[in-house]
C-alpha positions in Angstrom: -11.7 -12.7 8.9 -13.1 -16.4 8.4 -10.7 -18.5 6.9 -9.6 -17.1 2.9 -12.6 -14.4 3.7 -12.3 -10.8 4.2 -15.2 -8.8 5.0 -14.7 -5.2 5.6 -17.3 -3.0 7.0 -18.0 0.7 7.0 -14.5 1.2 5.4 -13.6 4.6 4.4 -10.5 5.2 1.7 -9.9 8.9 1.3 -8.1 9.4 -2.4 -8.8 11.4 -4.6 -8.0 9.3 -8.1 -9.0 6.3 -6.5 -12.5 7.7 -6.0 -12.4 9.5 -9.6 -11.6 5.7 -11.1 -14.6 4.3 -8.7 -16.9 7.1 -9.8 -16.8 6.7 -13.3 -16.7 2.5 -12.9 -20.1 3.6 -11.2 -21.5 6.3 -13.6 -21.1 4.0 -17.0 -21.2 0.5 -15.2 -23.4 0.4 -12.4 -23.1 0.2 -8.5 -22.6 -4.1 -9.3 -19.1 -3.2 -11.4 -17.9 -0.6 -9.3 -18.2 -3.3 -6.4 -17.0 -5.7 -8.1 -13.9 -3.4 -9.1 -13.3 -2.3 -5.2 -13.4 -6.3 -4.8 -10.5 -7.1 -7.3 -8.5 -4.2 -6.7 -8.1 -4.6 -2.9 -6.1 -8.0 -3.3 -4.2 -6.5 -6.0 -3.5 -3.4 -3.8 -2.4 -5.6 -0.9 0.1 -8.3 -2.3 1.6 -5.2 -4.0 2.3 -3.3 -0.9 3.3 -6.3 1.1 5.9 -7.3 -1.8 7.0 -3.2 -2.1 7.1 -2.8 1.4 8.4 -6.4 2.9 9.5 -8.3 0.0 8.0 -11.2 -1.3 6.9 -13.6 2.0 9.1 -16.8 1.6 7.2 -18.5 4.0 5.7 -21.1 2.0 8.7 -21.8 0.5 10.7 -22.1 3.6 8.4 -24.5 5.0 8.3 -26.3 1.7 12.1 -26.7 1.8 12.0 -27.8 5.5 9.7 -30.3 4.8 12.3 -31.9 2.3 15.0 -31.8 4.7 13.1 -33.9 7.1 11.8 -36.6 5.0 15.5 -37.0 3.3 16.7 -36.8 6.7 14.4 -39.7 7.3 15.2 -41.5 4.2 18.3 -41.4 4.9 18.2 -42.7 8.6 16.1 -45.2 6.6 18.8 -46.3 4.4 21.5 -46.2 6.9 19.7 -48.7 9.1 19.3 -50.9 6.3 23.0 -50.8 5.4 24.3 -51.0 8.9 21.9 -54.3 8.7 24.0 -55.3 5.5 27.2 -54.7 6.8 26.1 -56.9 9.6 25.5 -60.1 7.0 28.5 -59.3 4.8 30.4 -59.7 8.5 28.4 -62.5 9.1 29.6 -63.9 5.4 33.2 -62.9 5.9 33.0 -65.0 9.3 31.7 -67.9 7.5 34.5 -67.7 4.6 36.5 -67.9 7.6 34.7 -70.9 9.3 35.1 -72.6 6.0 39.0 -72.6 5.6 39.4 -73.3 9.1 37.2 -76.4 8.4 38.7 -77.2 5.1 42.0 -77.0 6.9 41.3 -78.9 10.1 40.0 -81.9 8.0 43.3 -82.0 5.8 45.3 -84.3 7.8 42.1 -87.1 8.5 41.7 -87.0 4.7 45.7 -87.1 4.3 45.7 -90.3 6.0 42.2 -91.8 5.0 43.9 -91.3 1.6 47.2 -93.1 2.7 45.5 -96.1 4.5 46.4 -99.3 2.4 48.3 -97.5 0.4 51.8 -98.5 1.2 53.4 -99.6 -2.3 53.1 -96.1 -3.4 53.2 -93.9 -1.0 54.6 -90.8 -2.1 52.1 -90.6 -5.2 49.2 -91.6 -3.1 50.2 -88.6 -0.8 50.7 -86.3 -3.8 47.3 -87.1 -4.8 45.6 -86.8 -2.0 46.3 -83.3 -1.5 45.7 -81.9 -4.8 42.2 -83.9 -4.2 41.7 -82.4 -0.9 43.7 -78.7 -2.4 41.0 -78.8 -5.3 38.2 -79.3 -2.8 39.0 -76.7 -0.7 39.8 -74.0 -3.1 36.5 -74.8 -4.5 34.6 -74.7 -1.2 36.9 -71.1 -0.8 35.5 -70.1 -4.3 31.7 -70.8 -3.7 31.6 -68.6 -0.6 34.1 -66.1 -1.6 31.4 -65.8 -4.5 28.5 -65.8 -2.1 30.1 -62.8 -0.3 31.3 -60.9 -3.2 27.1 -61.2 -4.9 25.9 -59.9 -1.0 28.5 -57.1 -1.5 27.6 -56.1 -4.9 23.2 -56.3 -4.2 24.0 -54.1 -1.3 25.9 -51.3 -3.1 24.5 -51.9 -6.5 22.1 -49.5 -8.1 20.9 -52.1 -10.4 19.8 -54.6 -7.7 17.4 -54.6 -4.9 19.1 -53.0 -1.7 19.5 -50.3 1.0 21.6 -47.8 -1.6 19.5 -48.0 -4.5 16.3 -47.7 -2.5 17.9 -44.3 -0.7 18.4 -43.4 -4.2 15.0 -43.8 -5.5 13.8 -42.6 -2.3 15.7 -39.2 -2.8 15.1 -38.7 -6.4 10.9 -39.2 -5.5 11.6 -36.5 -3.0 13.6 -34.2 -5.0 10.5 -34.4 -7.8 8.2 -34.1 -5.4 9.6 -31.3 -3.9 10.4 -29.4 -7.3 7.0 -30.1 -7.8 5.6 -27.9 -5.3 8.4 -25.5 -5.5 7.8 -24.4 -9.4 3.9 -24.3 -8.0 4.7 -22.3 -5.9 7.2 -20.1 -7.7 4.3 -20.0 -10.5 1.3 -18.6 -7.7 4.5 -16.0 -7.0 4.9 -14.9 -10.7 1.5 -14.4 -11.3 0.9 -12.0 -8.3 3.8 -10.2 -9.7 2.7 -9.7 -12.9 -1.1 -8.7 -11.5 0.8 -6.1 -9.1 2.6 -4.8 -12.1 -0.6 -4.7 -14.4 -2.6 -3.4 -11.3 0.3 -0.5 -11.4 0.4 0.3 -14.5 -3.2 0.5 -15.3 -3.4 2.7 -12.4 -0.8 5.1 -13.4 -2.1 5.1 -17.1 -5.8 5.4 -15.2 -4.1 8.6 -13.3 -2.0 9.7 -16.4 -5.9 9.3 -18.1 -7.9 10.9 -15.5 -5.2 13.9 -15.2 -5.4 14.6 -19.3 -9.1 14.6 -19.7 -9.0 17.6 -16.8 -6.3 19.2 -18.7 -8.4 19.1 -21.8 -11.5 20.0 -20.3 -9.9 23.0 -18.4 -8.5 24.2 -21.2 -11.4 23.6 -23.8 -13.0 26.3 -21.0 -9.8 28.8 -21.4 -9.7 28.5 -24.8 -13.8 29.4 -24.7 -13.4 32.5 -22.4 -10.9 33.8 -23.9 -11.7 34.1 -27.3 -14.9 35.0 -26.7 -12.8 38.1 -24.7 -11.2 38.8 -28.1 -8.1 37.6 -27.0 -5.8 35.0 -28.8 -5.2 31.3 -26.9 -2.6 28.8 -27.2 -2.7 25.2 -26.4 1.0 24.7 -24.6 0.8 21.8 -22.6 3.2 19.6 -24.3 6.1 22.8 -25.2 8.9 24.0 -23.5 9.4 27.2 -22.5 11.6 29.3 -24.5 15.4 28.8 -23.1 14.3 26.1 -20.5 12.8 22.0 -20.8 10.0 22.8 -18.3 6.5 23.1 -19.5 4.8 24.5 -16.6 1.8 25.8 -17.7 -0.9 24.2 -20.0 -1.9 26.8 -22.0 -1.2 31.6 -22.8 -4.1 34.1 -23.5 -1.7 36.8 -25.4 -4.3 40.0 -25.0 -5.7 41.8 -27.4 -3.6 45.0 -29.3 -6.8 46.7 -28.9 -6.4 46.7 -24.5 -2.9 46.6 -24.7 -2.2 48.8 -28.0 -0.1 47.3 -31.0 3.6 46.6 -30.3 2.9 45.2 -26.9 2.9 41.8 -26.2 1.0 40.6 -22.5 0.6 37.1 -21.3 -1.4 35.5 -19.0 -0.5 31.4 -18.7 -3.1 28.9 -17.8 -2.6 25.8 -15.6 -5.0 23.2 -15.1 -4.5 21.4 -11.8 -6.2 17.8 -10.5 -4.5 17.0 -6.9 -5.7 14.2 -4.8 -4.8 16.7 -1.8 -6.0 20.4 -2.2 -2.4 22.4 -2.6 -2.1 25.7 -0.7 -2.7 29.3 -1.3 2.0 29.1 -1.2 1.8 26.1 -3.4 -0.4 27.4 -5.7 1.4 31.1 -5.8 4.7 29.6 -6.2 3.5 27.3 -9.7 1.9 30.7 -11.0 5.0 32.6 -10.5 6.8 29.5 -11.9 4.6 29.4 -15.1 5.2 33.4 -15.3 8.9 33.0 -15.8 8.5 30.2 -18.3 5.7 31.0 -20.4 7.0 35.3 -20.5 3.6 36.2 -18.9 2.5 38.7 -16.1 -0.1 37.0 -14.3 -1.6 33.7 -14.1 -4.8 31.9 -13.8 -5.2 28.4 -12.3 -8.3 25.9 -13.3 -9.1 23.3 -10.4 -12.2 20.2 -11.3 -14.2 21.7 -7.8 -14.5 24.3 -5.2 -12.8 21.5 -2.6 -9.4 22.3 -4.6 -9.9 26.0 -4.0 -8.2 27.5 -1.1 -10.4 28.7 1.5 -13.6 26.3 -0.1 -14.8 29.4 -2.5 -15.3 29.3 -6.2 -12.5 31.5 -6.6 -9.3 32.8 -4.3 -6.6 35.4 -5.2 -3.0 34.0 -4.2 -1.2 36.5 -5.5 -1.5 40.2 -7.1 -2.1 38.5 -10.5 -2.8 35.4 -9.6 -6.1 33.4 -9.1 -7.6 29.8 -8.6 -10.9 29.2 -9.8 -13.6 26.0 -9.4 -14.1 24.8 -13.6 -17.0 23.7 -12.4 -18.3 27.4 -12.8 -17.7 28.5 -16.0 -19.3 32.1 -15.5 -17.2 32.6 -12.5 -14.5 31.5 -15.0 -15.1 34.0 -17.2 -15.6 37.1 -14.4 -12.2 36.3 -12.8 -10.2 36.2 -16.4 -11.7 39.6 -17.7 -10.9 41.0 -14.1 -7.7 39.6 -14.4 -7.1 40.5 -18.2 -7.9 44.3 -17.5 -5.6 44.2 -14.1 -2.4 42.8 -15.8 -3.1 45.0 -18.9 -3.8 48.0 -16.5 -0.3 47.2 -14.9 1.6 46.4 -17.7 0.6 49.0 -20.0 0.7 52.1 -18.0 4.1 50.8 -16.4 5.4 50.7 -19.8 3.9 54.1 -20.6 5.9 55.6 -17.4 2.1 57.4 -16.2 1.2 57.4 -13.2 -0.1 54.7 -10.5 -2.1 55.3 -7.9 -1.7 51.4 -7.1 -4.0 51.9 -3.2 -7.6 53.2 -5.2 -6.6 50.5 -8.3 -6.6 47.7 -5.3 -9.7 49.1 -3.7 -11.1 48.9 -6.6 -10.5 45.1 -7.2 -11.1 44.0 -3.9 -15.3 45.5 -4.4 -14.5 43.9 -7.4 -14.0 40.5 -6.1 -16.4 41.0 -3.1 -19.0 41.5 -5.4 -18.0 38.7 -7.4 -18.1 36.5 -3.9 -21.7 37.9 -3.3 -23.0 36.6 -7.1 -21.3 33.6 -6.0 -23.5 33.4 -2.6 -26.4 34.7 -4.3 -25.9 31.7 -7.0 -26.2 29.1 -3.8 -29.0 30.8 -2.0 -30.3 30.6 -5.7 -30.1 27.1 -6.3 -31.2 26.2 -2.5 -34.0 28.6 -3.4 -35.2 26.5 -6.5 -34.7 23.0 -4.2 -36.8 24.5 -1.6 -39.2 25.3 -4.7 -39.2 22.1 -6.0 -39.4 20.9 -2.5 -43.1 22.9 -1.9 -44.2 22.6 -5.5 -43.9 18.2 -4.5 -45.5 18.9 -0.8 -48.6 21.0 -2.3 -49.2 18.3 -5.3 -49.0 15.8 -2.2 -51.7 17.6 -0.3 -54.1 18.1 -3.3 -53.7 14.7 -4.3 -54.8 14.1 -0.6 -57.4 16.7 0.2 -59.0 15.5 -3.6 -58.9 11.9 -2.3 -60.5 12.9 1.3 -63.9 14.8 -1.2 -64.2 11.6 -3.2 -64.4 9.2 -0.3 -66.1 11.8 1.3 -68.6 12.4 -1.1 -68.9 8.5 -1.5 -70.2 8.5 2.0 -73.1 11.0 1.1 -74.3 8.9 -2.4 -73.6 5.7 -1.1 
């Protein structure tokens, strides 16, 4: 890990769709796309599983929000100081409103009788006078500063004017933008990697939904093949209910021919086509043939898996049940051996039960089990086969090597002798 970098090595992701979706990116695309789709899916992947399994990570909007407490805590410690500083001068001003009345007080009596000095004739007016003079003077004096104080008053709790409250105000609402800002940023960065988990979902569900019909088609393009070419009739049934129920287990029914089963007589064998990321078990599958039995009215089944890796036990074929097999699509002839066998084993079964003869059930499953050994030994003697014809190649490419050589060694040879 080197800063925003992730470099993974020798990684190994075992699924089963995932490397299905990979191997196709690779097959029409090239090895640069299918890397380059590995390299955009892996974010993807993991912002989706952190925000299913975790929730989404409010860290960055935690420490976004605690940021903006501590500058407006600051700010505001800011603006406090300022108005405690404020307060300080309208005390100051209140103390020299005070000052001045005492003054304007103090000085009334000196004035009183500056006033009255040679003025004896008329003393009571003279006196009169003098103090609305002196009254005037001081309520004006009281006025000015009174005025002086109430304009320090207002610039210090006015929003309009230059002071402690209006620059907290500006300060917070800066803060508050700024803030919003870089919330809705990152609220945006937290959408988006919504919306690509939920694309990233549900192209990979359609992808899987995709992947999962094209098997089912391709499986039962094979059925339908084997089976008519058996003489028996096939029907697509994928996307039907079962008679008297809403499950549709089973993709498609072989109904066998009246001329193995005789006319009146009506024998099923349903069809499933199967694509697992995990191999199911021999239980597993027994239990969805026997289910696909009761709801398609059919006596045996037969289950199509993409490769041998899906089969139980790793062979092209296994039984899992008296009349029930999974086979490897891969192998169509095998295909086609393990339906006939099967068609003539359900028919034999059905028919003669229904006929009330006779059974002897030991020799009938003696005789399928050589059956189905010998099938297994065409099977082994289709790998030896195939080895057999790489080895071939493998000699025919050494022995054009060594001519190419030996006729090389003659010329320079002969070269020697004529030079």
């Amino acid at each position: 890990m080197t800063g925003e970098i992730l470099v993974i090595h020798d990684l190994t992701v075992t699924h089963g769709e995932a490397a299905s979706f990979v191997r196709s990116q690779l097959t029409d695309h090239g090895p640069e796309a299918a890397a380059d789709l590995v390299r955009r899916a892996l974010p993807v992947g993991l912002v989706a599983l952190s925000m299913g399994t975790a929730g989404i990570d409010t860290g960055s909007l935690t420490r976004t929000l605690d940021t903006f407490a501590d500058r407006v805590d600051a700010k505001s410690e800011a603006a406090l100081a300022s108005l405690d500083q404020t307060l300080t001068r309208l005390k100051a001003g209140e103390e020299t409103v005070a000052r001045t009345a005492s003054l304007v007080l103090e000085n009334l009596p000196a004035q009183v009788e500056a006033a009255l000095s040679g003025q004896a004739g008329n003393v009571r007016a003279t006196v009169v006078e003098a103090a609305r003079a002196v009254q005037a003077a001081g309520m004006q004096e009281l006025t000015t500063a009174l005025a002086r104080h109430s304009d320090s008053v207002r610039d210090a709790l006015s929003l309009d004017r230059e002071g402690p409250v209006r620059m907290l105000r500006q300060d917070l609402l800066e803060e508050l933008n700024g803030t919003r800002r870089e919330l809705g940023e990152q609220l945006a960065l937290v959408r988006s990697l919504v919306e690509a988990a939920q694309v990233a979902k549900t192209a990979g569900a359609k992808s899987s939904r995709a992947i999962g019909a094209a098997n089912e088609d391709e499986a039962m393009a094979l059925c339908q093949e084997v089976v008519t070419a058996a003489g028996d009739m096939f029907e697509p049934t994928g996307g039907q209910p079962g008679v008297g129920t809403t499950r549709r287990t089973g993709d498609g029914v072989a109904t066998l021919s009246p001329s193995i089963t005789g006319h009146g007589r009506r024998v099923r064998i349903v069809l499933e086509a199967k694509l697992r990321s995990r191999s199911l078990s021999a239980k597993a599958y027994r239990d969805e043939v026997a289910t696909g039995c009761r709801v398609r009215d059919a006596a045996g089944g037969l289950v199509l898996v993409p490769t041998r890796a899906e089969v139980p036990g790793g062979g092209v074929f296994a039984r899992v049940d008296s009349c029930a097999y999974v086979v490897a699509a891969e192998d169509p002839e095998t295909v086609s051996l393990i339906y006939l066998l099967l068609r003539e084993q359900v028919a034999m079964l059905t028919v003669r039960q229904d006929d009330d003869a006779e059974i002897d059930l030991a020799q009938i499953e003696a005789r399928l089990s050589i059956a189905l050994a010998g099938i297994a030994e065409l099977d082994e003697v289709g790998r030896l086969a195939v080895q057999a014809q790489k080895a071939l190649e493998k000699l025919i490419a050494v022995g054009r090597q060594t001519q190419q050589k030996v006729r090389d060694t003659l010329t320079e040879g002969i070269t020697l002798l004529h030079p």
